[in-house]
C-alpha positions in Angstrom: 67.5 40.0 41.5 64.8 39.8 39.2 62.2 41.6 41.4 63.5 42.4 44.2 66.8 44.4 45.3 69.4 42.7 47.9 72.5 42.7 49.6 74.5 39.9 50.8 75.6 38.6 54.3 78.3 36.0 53.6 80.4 33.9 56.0 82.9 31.3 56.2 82.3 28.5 59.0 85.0 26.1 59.7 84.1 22.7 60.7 84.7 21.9 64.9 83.2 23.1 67.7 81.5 26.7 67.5 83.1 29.5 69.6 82.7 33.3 69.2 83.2 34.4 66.1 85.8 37.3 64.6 83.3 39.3 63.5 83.1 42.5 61.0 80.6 44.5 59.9 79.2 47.6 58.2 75.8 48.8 58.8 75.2 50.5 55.4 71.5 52.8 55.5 70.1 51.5 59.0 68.5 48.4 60.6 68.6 45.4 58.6 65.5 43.4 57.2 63.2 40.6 59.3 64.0 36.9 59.2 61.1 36.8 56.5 62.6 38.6 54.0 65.9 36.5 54.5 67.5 33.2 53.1 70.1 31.3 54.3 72.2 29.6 52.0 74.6 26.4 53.6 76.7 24.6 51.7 79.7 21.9 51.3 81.7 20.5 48.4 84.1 17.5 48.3 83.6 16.2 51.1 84.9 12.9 50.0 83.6 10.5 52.6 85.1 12.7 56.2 82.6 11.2 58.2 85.4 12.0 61.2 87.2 14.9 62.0 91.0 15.1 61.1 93.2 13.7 63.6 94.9 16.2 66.0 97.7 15.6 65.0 97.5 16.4 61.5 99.8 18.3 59.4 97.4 21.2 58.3 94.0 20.5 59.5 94.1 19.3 63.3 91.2 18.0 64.7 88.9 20.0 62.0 85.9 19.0 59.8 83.5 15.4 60.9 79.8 15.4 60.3 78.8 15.8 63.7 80.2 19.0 64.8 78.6 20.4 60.8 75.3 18.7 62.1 75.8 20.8 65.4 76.5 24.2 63.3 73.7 23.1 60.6 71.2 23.2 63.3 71.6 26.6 65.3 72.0 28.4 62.2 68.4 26.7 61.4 67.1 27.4 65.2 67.8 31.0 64.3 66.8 31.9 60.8 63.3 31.1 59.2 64.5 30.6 55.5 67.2 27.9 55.1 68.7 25.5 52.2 71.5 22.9 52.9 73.7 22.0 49.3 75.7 20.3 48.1 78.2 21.0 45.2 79.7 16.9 44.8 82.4 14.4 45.6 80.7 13.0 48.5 82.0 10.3 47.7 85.7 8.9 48.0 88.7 9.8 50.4 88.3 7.7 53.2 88.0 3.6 54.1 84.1 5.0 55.3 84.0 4.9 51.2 85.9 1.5 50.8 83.8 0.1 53.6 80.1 1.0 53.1 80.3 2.2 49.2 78.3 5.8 49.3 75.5 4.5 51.5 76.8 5.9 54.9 77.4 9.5 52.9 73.9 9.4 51.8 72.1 8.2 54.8 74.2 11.1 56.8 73.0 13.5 54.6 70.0 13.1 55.2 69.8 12.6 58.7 71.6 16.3 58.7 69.2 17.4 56.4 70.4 18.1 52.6 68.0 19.8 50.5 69.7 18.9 47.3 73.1 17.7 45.6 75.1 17.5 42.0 77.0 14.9 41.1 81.2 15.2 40.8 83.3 13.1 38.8 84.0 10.9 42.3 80.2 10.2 42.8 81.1 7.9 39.4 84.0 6.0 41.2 81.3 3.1 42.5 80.3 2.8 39.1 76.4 3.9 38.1 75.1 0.7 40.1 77.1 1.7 43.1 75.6 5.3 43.1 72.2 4.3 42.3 72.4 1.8 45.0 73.4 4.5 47.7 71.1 7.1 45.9 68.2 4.9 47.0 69.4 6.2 51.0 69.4 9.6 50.1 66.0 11.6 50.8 66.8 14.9 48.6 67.4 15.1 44.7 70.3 15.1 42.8 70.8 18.4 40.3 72.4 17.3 36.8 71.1 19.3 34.0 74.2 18.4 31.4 74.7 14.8 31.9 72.1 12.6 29.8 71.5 9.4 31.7 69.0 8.4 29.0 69.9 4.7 28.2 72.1 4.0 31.6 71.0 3.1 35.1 70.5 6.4 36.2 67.9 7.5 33.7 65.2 8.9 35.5 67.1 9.2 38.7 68.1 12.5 38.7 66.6 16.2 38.2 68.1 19.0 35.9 66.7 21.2 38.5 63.7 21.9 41.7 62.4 24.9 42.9 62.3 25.3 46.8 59.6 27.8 48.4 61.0 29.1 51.4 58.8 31.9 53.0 57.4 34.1 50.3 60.0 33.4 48.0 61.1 30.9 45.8 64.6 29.3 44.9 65.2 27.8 41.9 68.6 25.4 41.9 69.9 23.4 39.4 73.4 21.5 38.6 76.2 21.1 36.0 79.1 18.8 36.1 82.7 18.9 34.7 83.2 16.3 31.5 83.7 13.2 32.4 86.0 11.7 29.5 89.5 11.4 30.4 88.6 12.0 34.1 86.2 9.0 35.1 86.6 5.5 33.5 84.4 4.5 31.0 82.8 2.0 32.2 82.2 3.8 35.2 80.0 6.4 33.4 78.8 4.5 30.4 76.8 6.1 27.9 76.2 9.2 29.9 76.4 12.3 27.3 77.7 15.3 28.6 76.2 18.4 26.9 77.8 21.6 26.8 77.6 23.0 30.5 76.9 26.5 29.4 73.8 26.2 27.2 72.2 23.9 29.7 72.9 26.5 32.4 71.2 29.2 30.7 68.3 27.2 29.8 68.0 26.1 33.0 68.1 30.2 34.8 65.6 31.2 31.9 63.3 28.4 33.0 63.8 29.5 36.5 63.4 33.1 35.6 60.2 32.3 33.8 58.6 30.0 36.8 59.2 33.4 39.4 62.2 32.1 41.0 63.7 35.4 43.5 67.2 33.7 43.8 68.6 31.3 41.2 71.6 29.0 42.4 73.7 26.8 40.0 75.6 23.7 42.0 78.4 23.3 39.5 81.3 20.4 40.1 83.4 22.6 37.0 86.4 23.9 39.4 86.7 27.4 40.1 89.3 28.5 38.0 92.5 27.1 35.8 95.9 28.0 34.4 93.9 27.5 31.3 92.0 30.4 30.8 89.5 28.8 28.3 88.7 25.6 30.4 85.2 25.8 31.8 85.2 26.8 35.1 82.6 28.1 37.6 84.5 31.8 36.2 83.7 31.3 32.9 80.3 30.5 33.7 79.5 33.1 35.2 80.5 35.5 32.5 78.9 33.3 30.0 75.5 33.2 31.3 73.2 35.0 33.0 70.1 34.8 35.0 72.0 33.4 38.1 72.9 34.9 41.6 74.8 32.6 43.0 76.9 29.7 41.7 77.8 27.2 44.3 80.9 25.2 43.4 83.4 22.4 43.6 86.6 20.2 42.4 89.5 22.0 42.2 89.3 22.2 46.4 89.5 25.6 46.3 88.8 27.6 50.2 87.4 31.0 49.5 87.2 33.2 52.5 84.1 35.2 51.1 82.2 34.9 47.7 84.1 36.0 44.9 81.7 38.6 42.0 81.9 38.2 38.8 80.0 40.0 36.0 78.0 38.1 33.8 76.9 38.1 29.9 74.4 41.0 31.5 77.1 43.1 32.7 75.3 42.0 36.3 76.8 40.6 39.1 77.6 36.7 39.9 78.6 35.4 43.4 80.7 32.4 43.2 81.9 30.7 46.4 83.7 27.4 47.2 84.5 26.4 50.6 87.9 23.7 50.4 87.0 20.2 50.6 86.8 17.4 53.8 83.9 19.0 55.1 86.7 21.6 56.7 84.1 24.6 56.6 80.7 24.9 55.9 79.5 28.0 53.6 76.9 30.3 54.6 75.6 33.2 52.2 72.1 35.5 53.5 70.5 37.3 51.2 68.3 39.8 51.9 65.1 40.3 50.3 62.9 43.6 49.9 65.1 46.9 49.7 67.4 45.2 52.5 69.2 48.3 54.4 72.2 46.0 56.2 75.3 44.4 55.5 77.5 42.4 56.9 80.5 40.4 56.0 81.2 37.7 59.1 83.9 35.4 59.4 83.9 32.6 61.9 86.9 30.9 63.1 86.8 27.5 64.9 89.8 26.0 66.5 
């Protein structure tokens, strides 16, 4: 942190109805720190219009995910801490005939009736073309993070933020968002004259801004993909290492289920979390981090069948 020391309390929630959890943990110096001094973290990533949960008969994912039993974890975790954020890391939209049917406005108006605090774009979130999404945008009641798109000349100019700070407690959160390129991935005339600008120098303009306006935790909603056989393709990894400023980078894309956060070193030699939870709205991520000389630690795991 920038101020303040911390340790990390992550867990993995999988999307159905709650039961006891699997749980592991290390006390590390003694008792751990007030709900003050704590913020919760929740988060999702391609969701891709799973309004339902999988049937029970499904290959690999029986009768997991739907919005309603993620409402029903959303809101205990929020009945017991004091410090919360819901995110987003993009593809809400597409997957499903929900999509087909309603075009992104029944996404939106769920997410906010469950409470998002903010969202990035992915490269699906294109597929209704920049009138669809700025037509379901208008349902949505929480800002969208793109820092390297330029929507200057296109419908969405104006419409979106390279980055908010939230003020939870005593503390303040600074988030912002980068997407993957859209050439070769999205129509053109999906995107039109959007610009994407390089993903790394946005990000570390954006964490120095942060840094400079007293942010305690930075988080980066990124919809680059977690990792490739490609080495030097941009990924949430490569990020990491070639910025700094940031704590936590939330991401999506490649669909990637990460049982814990994964640390990385940055351009700083310090450490980077970077998490990804799957895709359908399967899980639902959760990261604490503790605030003030924390003196607890625990990883949890919660498993939902």
């Amino acid at each position: 942190m920038n101020r303040r020391d911390f340790l990390r309390n992550t867990a993995l929630i999988s999307g159905g109805t709650m039961i006891a959890p699997s749980l592991f943990s290390r006390e590390v110096f003694g008792s751990k720190t007030s709900k003050k001094d704590k913020i919760t973290i929740l988060h999702t990533n391609d969701t891709h219009s799973n309004i339902e949960p999988f049937p029970e008969n499904h290959a690999r994912y029986p009768g997991q995910g739907g919005v309603s039993r993620r409402f029903e974890m959303i809101e205990q975790i929020r009945n017991e801490e004091e410090n919360v954020l819901l995110l987003d890391a993009g593809d809400i939209f597409q997957g499903t005939p929900y999509f087909n049917m309603f075009e992104g406005v029944l996404e939106m108006k769920l997410m906010t009736q469950l409470g998002y605090d903010a969202a990035t774009m992915g490269n699906h979130d294109f597929d209704g073309g920049m009138d669809g999404f700025k037509s379901a945008k208008e349902y949505a009641d929480f800002p969208f993070l793109c820092s390297n798109y330029d929507f200057a000349n296109t419908e969405l100019d104006g419409l979106t933020e390279p980055y908010t700070i939230f003020e939870k407690g005593r503390y303040k959160v600074g988030v912002f968002g980068v997407g993957v390129e859209l050439d070769g991935l999205v129509p053109d005339n999906k995107y039109g004259e959007t610009k994407y600008i390089d993903p790394v120098e946005t990000a570390t303009d954006c964490a120095s801004k942060l840094k400079e306006e007293g942010c305690d935790l930075i988080i980066c909603l990124s919809h680059l993909g977690y990792t490739y056989d490609d080495e030097t393709r941009m990924s949430d990894i490569n990020l990491a290492r070639k910025t700094k400023d940031i704590h936590l980078i939330i991401g999506g894309h490649t669909h990637t289920f990460l049982e814990k956060p994964v640390e990385e070193t940055n351009a700083d030699g310090k450490t980077v979390l970077i998490n990804q939870v799957g895709w359908a709205g399967i899980n639902l991520g959760r990261i604490d981090f503790h605030f003030e000389k924390s003196t607890f630690e625990k990883d949890e795991l919660i498993l939902v069948q």
